[in-house]
C-alpha positions as CSV (number, residue, x, y, z in Angstrom):
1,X,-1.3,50.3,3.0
2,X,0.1,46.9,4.1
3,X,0.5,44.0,1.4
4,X,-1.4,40.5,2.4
5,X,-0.1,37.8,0.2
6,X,-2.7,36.5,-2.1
7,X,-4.0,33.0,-2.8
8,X,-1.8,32.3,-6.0
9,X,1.1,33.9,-4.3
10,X,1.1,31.2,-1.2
11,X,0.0,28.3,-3.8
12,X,3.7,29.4,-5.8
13,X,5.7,29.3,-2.8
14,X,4.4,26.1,-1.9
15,X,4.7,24.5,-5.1
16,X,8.8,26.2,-5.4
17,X,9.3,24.7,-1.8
18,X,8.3,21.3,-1.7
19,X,8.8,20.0,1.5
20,X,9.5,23.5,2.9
21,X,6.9,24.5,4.7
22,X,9.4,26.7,7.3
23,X,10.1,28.5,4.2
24,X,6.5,29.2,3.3
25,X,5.8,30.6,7.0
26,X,8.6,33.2,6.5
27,X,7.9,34.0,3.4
28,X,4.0,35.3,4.7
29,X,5.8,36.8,7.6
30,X,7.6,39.1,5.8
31,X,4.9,40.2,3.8
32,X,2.7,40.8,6.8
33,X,2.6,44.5,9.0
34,X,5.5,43.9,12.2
35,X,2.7,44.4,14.6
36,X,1.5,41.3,13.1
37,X,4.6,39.7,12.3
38,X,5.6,40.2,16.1
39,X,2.3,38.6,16.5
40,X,2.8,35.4,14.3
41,X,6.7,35.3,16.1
42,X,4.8,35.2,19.8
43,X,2.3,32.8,19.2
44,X,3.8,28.8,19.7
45,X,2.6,26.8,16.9
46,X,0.8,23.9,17.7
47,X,0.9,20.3,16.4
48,X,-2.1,19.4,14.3
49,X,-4.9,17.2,15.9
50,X,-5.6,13.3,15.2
51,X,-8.6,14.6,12.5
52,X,-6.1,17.3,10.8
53,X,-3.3,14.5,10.5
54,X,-5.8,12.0,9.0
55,X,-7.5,14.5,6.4
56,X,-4.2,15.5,5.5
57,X,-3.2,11.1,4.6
58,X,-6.0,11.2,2.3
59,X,-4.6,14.2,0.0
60,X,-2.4,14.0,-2.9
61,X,1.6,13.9,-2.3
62,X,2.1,17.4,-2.7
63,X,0.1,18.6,0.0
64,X,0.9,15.8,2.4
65,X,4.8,16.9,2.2
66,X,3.9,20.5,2.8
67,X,1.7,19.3,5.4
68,X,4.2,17.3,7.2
69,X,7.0,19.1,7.1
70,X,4.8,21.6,8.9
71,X,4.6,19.4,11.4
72,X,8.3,18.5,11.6
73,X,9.6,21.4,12.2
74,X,7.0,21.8,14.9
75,X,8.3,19.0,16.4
76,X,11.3,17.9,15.3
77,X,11.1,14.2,17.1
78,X,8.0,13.7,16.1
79,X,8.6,10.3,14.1
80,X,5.2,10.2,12.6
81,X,5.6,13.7,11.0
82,X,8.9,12.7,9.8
83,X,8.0,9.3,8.9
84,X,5.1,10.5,6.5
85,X,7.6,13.3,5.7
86,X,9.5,10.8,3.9
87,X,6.6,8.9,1.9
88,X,5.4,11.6,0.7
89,X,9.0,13.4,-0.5
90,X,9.6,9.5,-2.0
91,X,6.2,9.5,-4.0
92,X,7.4,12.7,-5.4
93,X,10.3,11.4,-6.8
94,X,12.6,13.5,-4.0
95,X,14.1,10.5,-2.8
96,X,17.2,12.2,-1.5
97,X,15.3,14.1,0.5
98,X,13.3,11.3,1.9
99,X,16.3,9.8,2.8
100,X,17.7,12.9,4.7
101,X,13.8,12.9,6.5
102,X,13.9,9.3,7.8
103,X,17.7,9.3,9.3
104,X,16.6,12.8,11.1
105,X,13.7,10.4,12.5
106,X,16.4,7.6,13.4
107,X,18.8,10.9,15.1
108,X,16.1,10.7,18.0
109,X,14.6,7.2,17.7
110,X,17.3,5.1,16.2
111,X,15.4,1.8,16.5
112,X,12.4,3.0,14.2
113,X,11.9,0.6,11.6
114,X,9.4,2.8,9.8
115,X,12.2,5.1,9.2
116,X,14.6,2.5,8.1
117,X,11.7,1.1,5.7
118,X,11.4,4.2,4.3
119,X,14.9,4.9,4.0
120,X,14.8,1.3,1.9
121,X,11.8,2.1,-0.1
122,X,13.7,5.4,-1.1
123,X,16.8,3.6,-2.3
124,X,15.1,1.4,-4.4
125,X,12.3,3.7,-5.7
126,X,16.0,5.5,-7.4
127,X,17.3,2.6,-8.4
128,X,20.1,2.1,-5.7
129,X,18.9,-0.5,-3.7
130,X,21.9,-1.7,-2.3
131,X,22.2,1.7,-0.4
132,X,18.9,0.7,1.9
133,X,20.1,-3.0,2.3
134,X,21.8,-2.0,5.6
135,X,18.9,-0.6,7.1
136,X,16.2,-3.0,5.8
137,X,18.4,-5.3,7.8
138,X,18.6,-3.5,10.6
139,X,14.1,-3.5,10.4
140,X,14.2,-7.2,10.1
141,X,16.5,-7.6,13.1
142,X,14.6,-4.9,15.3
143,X,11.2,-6.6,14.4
144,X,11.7,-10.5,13.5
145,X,8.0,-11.3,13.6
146,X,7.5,-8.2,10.9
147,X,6.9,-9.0,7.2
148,X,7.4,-6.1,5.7
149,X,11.3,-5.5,6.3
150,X,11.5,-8.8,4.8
151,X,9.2,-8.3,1.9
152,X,11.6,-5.1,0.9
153,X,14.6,-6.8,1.5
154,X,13.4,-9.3,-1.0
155,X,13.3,-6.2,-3.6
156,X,16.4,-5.0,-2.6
157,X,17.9,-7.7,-3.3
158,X,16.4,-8.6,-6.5
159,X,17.8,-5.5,-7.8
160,X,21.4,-6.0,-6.9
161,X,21.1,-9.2,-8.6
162,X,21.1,-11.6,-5.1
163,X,18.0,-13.8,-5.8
164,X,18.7,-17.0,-3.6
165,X,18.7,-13.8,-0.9
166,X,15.4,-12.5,-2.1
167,X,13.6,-15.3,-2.6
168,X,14.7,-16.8,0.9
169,X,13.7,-13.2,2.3
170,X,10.5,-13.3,0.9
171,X,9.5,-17.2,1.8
172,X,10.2,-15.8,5.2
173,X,7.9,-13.4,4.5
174,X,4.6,-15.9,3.6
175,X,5.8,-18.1,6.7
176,X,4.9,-14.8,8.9
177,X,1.9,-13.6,6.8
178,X,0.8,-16.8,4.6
179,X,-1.0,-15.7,1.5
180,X,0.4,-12.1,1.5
181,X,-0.5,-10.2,-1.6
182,X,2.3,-7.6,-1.6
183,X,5.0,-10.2,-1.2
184,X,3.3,-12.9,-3.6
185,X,3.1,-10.1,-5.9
186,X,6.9,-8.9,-5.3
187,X,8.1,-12.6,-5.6
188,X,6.3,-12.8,-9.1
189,X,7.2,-9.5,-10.7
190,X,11.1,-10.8,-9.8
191,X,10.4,-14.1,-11.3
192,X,8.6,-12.0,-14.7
193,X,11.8,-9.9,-14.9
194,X,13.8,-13.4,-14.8
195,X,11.9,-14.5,-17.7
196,X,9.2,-17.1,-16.4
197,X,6.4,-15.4,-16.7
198,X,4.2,-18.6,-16.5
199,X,5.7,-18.7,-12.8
200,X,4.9,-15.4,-12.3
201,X,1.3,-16.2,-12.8
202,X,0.9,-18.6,-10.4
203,X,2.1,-16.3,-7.5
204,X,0.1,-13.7,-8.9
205,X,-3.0,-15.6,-9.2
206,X,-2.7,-16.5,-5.8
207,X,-2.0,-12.6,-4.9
208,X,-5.4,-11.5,-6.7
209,X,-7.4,-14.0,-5.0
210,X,-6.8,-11.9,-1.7
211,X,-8.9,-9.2,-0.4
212,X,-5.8,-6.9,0.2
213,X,-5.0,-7.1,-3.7
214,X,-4.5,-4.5,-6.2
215,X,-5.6,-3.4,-9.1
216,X,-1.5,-3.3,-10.1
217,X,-1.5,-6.8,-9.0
218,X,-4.5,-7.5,-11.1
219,X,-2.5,-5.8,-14.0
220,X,0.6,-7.3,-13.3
221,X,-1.4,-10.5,-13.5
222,X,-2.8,-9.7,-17.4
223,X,0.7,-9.2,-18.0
224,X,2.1,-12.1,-17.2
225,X,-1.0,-14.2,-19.2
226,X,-0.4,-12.1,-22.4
227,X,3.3,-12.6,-22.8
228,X,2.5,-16.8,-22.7
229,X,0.1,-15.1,-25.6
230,X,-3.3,-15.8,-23.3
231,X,-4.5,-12.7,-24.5
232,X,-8.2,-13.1,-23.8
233,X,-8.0,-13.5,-20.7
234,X,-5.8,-11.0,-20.3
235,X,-7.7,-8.4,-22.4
236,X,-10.6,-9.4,-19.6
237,X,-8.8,-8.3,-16.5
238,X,-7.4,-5.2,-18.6
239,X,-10.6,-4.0,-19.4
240,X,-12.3,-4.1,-16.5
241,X,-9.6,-1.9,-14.7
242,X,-8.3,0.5,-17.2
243,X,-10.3,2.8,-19.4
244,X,-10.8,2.0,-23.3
245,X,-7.6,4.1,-24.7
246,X,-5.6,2.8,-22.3
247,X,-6.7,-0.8,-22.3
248,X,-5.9,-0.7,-26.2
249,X,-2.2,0.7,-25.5
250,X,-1.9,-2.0,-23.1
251,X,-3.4,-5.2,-25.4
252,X,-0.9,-3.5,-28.2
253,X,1.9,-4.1,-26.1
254,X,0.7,-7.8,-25.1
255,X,0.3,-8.6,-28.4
256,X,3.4,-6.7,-29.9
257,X,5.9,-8.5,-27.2
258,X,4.2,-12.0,-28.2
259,X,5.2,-10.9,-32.1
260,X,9.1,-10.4,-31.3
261,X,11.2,-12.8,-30.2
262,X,13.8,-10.4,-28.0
263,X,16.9,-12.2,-26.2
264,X,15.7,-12.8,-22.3
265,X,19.1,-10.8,-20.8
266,X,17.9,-7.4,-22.4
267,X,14.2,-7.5,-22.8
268,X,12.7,-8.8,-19.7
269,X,13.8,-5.8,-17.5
270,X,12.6,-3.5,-20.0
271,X,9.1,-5.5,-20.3
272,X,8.0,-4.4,-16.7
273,X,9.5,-0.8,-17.0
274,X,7.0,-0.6,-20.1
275,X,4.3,-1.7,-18.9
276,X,4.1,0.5,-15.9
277,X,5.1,3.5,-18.3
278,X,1.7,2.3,-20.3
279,X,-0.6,2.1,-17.4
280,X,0.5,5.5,-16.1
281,X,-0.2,7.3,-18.9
């Protein structure tokens, strides 16, 4: 009697083989009869549809890298498949592998700035920004009248300690897309880490008042009020985003940073790294 693999058995080999869907599909194959298998060998895969690839975007990281590795190895220059590839291998915390996904994308379309976005948002998202530098400069270049390169350069750039370049990168930014949340909000978290957070708040308030914003910008925002110890306003926007528990953890941390008087070179950094860590949990 022939062996089908069961439910649990696929849902283990997916979760072992992130990003390996390939390896999934052999894996059944071998478990299946070789009529069959000389069945599933014969039959040409086929791309999902439009619908498929937009139910799949809603779903969870996990599934979407499964998902579009899928469809990267049924089409190997597809750049969508290996564009969202990469995002989802990043959100994952695989961000060598969503590297190695968005240069395959630029083997057969070298001037994709998607791919070298994502290549950038991978080398920062590790901590190595100055990796992605190259090709977030290479996306600005390729696509002038583009934000978004710009807005990620100005993170890159941050993080190897260049300011003048990422604050010039990101004023270049708001000249293209005045008002921008996600760059007001990058400029302000790079001013909060520098140790003016009363600066960051005005950027910020000017992010939240957009309708692209956040609730992480509204956050980011309440952290900037509480550590000039303006906790009541900040416990307002706190509450109304996070649940009770968390809220409290939060508020403790506002009001424990406003009872210390750390030295600026080693506690700002570590402020921001903090408070995502609360927010998360």
């Amino acid at each position: 009697m022939s062996r089908t693999p069961t439910s649990r058995s696929l849902a283990l080999i997916a979760l072992t083989l992130v990003g390996g869907c390939a390896f999934v599909t052999a894996s059944v194959a071998q478990t299946a009869p070789p009529a069959q298998a000389q069945a599933q060998a014969a039959t040409p895969r086929t791309p999902a549809t439009a619908e498929q690839r937009a139910a799949y975007s809603r779903l969870d990281p996990l599934a979407r890298s499964v998902f579009w590795s899928r469809e990267a190895d049924i089409n190997p220059a597809d750049p969508v498949a290996g564009v969202k590839l990469a995002e989802a291998l990043r959100q994952l915390g695989q961000h060598d592998q969503a590297v190695t996904a968005a240069q395959q994308v630029l083997v057969t379309q070298p001037q994709n700035v998607d791919a070298m976005m994502e290549i950038g948002r991978a080398h920062i998202a590790r901590g190595q920004a100055f990796y992605g530098i190259a090709a977030l400069e290479q996306a600005r270049d390729l696509a002038p009248n583009d934000w978004r390169p710009l807005s990620l350069l100005g993170v890159a750039y941050q993080q190897v300690r260049r300011t003048d370049d990422a604050r010039a990168a990101w004023n270049q930014a708001l000249t293209l897309s005045p008002n921008n949340a996600e760059v007001l909000n990058n400029a302000a978290m790079a001013q909060m880490t520098g140790g003016d957070p009363a600066g960051a708040e005005t950027l910020l308030r000017q992010a939240v008042g957009q309708p692209t914003a956040t609730m992480q910008m509204r956050l980011n925002l309440a952290m900037a009020l509480g550590l000039q110890n303006k906790i009541g306003e900040a416990e307002q926007i706190i509450r109304r985003d996070l649940p009770p528990e968390a809220a409290d953890r939060n508020l403790e941390w506002l009001r424990n940073q406003t009872r210390t008087a750390p030295t600026e070179a080693d506690a700002a950094p570590a402020r921001v790294r903090t408070w995502d860590s609360l927010q998360n949990q």
